[in-house]
N, CA, C and O of each residue as an XYZ file, in Angstrom:
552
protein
N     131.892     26.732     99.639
C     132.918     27.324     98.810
C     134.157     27.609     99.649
O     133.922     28.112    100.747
N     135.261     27.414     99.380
C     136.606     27.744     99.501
C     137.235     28.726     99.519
O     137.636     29.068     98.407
N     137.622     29.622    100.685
C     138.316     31.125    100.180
C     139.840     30.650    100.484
O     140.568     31.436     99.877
N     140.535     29.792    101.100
C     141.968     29.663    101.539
C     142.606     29.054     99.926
O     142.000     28.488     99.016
N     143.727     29.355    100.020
C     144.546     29.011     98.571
C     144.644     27.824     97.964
O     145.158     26.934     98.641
N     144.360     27.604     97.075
C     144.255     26.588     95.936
C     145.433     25.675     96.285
O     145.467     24.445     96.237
N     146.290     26.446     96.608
C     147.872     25.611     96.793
C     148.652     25.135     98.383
O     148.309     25.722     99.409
N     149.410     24.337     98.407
C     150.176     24.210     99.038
C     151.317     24.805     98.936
O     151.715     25.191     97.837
N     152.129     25.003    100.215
C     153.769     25.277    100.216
C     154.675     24.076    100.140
O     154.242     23.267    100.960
N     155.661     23.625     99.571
C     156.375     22.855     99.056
C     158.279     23.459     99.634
O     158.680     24.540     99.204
N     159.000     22.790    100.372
C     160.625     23.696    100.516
C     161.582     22.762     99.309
O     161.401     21.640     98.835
N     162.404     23.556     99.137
C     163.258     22.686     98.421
C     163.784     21.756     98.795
O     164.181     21.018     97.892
N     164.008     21.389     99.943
C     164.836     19.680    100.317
C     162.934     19.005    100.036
O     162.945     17.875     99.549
N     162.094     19.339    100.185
C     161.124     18.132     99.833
C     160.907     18.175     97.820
O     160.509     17.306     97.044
N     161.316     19.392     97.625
C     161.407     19.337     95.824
C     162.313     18.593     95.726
O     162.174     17.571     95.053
N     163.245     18.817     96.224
C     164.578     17.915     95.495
C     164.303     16.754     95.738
O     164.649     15.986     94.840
N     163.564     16.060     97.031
C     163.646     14.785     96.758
C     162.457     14.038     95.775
O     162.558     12.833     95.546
N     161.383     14.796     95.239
C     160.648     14.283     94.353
C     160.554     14.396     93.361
O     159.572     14.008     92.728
N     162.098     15.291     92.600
C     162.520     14.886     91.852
C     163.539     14.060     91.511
O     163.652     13.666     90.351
N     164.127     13.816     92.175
C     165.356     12.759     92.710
C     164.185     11.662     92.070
O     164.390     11.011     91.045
N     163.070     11.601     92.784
C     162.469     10.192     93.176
C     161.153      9.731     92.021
O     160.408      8.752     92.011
N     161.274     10.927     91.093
C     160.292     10.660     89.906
C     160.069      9.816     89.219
O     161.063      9.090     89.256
N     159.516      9.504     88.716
C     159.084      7.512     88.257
C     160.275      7.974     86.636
O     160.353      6.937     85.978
N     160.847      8.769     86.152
C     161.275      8.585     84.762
C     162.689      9.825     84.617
O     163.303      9.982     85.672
N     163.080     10.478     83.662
C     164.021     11.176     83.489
C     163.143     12.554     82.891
O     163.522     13.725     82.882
N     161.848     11.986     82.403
C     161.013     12.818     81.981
C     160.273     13.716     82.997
O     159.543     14.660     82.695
N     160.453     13.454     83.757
C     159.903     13.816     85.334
C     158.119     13.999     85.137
O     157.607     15.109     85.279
N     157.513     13.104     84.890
C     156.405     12.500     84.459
C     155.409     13.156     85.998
O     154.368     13.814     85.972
N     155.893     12.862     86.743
C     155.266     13.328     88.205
C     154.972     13.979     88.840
O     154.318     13.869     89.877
N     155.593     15.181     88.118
C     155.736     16.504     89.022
C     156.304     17.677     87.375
O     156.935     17.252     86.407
N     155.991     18.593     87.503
C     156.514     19.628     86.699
C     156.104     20.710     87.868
O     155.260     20.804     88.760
N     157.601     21.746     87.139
C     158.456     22.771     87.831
C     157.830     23.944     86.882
O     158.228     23.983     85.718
N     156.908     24.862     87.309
C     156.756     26.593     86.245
C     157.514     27.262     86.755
O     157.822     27.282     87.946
N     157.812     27.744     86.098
C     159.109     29.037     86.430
C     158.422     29.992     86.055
O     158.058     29.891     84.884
N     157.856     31.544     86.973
C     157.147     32.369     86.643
C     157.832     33.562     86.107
O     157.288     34.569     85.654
N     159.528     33.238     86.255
C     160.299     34.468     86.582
C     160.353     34.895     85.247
O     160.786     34.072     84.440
N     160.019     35.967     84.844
C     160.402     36.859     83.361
C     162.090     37.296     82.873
O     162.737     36.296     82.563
N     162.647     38.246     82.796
C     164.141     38.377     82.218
C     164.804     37.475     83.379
O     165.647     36.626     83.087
N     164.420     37.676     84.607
C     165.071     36.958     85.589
C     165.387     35.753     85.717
O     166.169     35.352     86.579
N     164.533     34.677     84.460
C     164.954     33.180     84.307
C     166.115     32.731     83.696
O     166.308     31.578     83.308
N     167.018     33.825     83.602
C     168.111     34.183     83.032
C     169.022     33.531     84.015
O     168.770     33.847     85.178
N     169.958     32.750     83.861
C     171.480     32.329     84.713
C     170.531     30.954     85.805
O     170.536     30.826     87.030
N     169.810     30.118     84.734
C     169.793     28.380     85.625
C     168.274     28.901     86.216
O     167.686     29.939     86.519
N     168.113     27.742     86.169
C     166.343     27.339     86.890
C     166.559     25.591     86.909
O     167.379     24.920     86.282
N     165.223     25.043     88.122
C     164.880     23.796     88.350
C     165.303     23.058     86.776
O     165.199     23.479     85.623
N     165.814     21.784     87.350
C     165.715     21.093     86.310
C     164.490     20.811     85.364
O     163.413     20.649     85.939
N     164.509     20.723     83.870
C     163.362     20.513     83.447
C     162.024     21.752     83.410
O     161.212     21.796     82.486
N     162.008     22.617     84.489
C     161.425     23.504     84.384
C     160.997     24.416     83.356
O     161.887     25.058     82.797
N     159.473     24.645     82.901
C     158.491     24.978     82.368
C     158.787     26.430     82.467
O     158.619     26.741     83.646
N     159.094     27.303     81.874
C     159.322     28.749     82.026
C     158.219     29.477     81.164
O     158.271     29.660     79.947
N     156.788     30.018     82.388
C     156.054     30.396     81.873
C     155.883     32.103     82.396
O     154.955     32.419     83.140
N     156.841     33.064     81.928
C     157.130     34.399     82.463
C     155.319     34.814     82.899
O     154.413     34.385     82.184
N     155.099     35.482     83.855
C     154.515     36.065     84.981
C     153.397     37.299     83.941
O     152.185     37.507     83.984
N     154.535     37.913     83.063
C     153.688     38.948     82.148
C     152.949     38.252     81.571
O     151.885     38.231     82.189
N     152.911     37.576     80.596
C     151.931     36.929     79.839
C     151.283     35.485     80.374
O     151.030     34.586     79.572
N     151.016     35.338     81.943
C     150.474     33.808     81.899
C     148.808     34.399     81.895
O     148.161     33.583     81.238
N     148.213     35.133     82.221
C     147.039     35.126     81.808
C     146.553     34.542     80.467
O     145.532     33.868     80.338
N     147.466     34.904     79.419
C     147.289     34.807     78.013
C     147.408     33.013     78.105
O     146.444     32.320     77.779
N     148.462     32.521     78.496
C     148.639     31.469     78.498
C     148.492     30.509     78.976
O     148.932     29.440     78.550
N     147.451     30.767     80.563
C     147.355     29.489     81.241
C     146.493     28.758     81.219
O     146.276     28.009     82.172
N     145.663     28.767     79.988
C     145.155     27.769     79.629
C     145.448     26.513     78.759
O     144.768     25.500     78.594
N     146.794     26.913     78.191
C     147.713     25.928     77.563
C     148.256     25.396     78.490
O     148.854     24.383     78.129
N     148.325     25.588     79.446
C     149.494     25.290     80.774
C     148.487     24.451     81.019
O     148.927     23.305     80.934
N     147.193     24.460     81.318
C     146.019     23.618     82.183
C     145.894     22.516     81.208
O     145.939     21.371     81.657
N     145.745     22.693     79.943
C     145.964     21.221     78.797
C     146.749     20.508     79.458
O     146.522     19.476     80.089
N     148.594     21.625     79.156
C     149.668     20.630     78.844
C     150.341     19.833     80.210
O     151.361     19.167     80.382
N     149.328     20.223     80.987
C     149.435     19.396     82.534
C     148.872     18.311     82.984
O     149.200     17.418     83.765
N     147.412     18.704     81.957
C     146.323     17.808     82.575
C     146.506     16.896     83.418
O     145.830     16.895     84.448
N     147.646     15.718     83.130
C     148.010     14.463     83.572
C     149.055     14.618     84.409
O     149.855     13.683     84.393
N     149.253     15.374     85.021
C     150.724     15.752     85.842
C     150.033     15.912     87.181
O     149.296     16.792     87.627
N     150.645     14.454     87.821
C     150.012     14.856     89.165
C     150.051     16.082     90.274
O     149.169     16.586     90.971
N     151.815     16.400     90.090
C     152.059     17.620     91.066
C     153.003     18.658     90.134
O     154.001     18.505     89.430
N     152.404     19.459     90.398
C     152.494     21.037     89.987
C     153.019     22.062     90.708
O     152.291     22.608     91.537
N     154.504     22.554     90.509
C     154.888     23.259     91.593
C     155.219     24.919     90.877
O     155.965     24.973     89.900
N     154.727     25.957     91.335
C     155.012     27.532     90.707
C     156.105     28.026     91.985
O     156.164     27.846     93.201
N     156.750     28.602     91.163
C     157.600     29.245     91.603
C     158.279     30.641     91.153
O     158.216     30.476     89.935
N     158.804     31.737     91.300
C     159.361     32.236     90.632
C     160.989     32.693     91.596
O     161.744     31.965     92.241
N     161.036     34.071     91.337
C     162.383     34.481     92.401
C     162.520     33.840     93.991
O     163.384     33.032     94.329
N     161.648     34.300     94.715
C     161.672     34.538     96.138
C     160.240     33.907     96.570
O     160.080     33.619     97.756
N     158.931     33.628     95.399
C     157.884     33.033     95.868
C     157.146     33.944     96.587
O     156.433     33.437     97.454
N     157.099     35.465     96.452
C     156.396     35.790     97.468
C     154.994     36.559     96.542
O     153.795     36.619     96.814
N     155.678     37.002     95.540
C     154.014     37.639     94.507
C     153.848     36.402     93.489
O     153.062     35.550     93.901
N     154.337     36.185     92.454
C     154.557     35.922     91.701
C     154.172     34.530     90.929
O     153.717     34.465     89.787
N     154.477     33.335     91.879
C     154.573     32.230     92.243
C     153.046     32.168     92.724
O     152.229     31.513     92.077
N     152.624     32.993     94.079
C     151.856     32.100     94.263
C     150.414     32.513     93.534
O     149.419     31.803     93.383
N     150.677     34.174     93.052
C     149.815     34.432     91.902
C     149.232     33.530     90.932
O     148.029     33.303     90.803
N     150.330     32.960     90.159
C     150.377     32.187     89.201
C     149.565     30.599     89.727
O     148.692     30.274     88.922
N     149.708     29.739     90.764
C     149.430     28.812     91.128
C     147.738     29.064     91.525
O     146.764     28.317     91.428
N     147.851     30.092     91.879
C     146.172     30.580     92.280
C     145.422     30.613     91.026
O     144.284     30.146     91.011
N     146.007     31.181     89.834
C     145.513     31.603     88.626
C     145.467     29.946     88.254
O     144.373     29.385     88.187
N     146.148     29.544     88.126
C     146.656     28.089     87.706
C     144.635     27.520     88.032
O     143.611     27.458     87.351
N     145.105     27.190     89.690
C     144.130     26.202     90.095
C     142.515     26.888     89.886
O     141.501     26.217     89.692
N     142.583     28.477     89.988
C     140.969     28.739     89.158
C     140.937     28.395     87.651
O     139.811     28.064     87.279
N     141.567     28.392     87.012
C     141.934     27.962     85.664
C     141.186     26.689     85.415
O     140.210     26.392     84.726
N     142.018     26.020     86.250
C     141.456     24.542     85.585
C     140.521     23.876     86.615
O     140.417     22.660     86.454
N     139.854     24.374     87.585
C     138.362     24.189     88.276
C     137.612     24.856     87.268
O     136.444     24.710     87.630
N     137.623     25.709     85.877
C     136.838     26.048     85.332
C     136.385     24.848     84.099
O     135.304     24.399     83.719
N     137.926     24.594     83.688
C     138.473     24.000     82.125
C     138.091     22.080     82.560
O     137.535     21.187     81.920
N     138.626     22.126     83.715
C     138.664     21.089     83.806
C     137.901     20.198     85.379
O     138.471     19.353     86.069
N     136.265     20.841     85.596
C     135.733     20.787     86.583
C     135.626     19.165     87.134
O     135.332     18.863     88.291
N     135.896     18.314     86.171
C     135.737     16.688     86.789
C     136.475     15.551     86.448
O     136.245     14.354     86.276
N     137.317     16.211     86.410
C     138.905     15.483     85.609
C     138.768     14.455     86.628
O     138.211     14.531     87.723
N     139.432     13.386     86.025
C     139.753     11.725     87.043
C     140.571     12.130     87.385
O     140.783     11.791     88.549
N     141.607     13.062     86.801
C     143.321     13.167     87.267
C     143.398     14.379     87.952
O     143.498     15.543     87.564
N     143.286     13.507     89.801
C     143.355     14.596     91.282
C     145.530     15.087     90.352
O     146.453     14.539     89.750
N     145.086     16.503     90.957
C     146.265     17.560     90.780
C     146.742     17.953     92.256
O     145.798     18.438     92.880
N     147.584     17.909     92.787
C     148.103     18.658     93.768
C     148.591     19.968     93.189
O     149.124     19.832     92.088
N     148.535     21.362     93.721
C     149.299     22.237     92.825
C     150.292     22.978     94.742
O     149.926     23.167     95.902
N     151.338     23.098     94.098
C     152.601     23.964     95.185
C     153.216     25.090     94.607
O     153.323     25.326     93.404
N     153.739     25.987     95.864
C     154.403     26.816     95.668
C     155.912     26.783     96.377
O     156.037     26.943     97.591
N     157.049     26.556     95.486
C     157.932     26.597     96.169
C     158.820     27.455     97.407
O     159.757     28.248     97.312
N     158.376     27.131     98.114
C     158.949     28.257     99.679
C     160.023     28.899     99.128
O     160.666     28.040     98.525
N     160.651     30.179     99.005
C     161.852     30.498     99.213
C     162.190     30.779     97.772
O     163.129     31.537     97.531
N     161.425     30.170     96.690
C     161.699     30.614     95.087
C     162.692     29.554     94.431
O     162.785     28.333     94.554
N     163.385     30.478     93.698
C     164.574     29.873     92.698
C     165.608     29.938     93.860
O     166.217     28.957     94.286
N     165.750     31.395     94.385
C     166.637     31.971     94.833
C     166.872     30.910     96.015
O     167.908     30.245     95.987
N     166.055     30.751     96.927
C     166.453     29.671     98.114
C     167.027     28.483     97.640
O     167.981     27.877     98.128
N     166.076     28.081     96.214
C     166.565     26.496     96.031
C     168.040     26.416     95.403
O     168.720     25.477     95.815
N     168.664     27.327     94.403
C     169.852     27.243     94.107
C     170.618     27.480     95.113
O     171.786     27.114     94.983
N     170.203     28.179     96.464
C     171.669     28.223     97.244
C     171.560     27.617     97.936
O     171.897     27.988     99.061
N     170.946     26.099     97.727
C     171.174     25.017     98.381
C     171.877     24.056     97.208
O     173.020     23.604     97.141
N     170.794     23.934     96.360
C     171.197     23.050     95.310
C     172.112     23.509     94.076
O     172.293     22.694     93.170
N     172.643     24.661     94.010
C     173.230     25.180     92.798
C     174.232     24.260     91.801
O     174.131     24.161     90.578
N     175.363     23.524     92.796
C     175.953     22.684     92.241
C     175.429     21.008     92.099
O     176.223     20.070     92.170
N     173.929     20.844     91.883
C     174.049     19.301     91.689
C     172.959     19.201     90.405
O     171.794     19.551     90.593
N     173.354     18.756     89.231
C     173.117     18.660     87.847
C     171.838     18.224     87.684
O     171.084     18.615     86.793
N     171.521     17.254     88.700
C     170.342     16.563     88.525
C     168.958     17.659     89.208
O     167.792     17.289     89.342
N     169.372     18.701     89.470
C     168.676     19.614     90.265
C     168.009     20.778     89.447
O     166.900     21.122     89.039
N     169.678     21.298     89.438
C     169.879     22.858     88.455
C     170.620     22.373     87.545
O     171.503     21.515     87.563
N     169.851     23.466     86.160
C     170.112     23.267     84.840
C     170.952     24.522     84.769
O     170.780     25.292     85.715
N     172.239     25.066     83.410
C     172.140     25.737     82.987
C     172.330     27.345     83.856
O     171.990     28.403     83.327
N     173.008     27.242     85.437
C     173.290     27.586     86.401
C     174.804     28.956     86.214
O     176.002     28.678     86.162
N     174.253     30.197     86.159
C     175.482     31.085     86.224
C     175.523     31.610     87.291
O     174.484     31.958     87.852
N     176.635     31.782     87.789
C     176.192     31.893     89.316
C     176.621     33.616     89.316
O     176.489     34.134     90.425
N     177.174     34.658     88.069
C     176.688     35.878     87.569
C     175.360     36.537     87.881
O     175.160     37.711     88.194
N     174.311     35.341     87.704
C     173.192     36.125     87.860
C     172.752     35.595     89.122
O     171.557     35.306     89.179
N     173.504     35.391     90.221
C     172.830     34.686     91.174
C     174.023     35.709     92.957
O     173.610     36.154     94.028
N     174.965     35.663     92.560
C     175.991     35.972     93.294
C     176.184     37.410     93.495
O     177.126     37.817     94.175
């Protein structure tokens, strides 16, 4: 049995480039959770899944469906330091329960550094960050 974390760490110059580098526009390859609650307020990852932190217990078993087929899985929330990797932990006992012999291997990550690191690298490039106020960021 396994006691070290379900997940990997992931930085944003290696996010950005696998989404840059995703087989579609759908980003088929990789999906982005956003754990952050009122705080997902003013831009998040492109495409990103905003599954607030209060209620993912309730919900992460819809999350473990609506993934099934998604090879890489990255949680994140503000800063990545509770929140994020809470959620990715919850995530990967989740679906070792739901989904003990799936054909479809999952990588699951936690983004180093959060939202917060990755927009103040990437804030201005479209294909990155969505929906970006830099009000709630500045």
């Amino acid at each position: 049995m396994s006691f070290g974390p379900s997940y990997k760490y992931i930085n944003a110059d290696e996010l950005a480039t696998l989404i840059k580098s995703s087989s579609s526009s759908q980003l088929r390859d990789i999906a982005v959770v956003d754990v952050r609650d009122d705080d997902f307020a003013g831009g998040n990852i492109i495409q990103a899944i905003n599954a607030p932190s209060r209620s993912f217990h309730e919900d992460v078993k819809g999350l473990v469906e609506r993934l099934n087929d998604v090879p890489k899985v990255v949680f994140h929330c503000a800063l990545s330091q509770q929140r994020g990797p809470k959620a990715a932990r919850i995530y990967a006992e989740t679906r070792s329960v739901l989904k003990p012999d799936s054909a479809k291997p999952q990588e699951i990550f936690v983004l180093r550094d959060g939202f917060t690191g990755f927009q103040q690298k990437f804030r201005n490039d479209p294909e990155l960050v969505e929906k970006f106020n830099k009000y709630y960021h500045d």
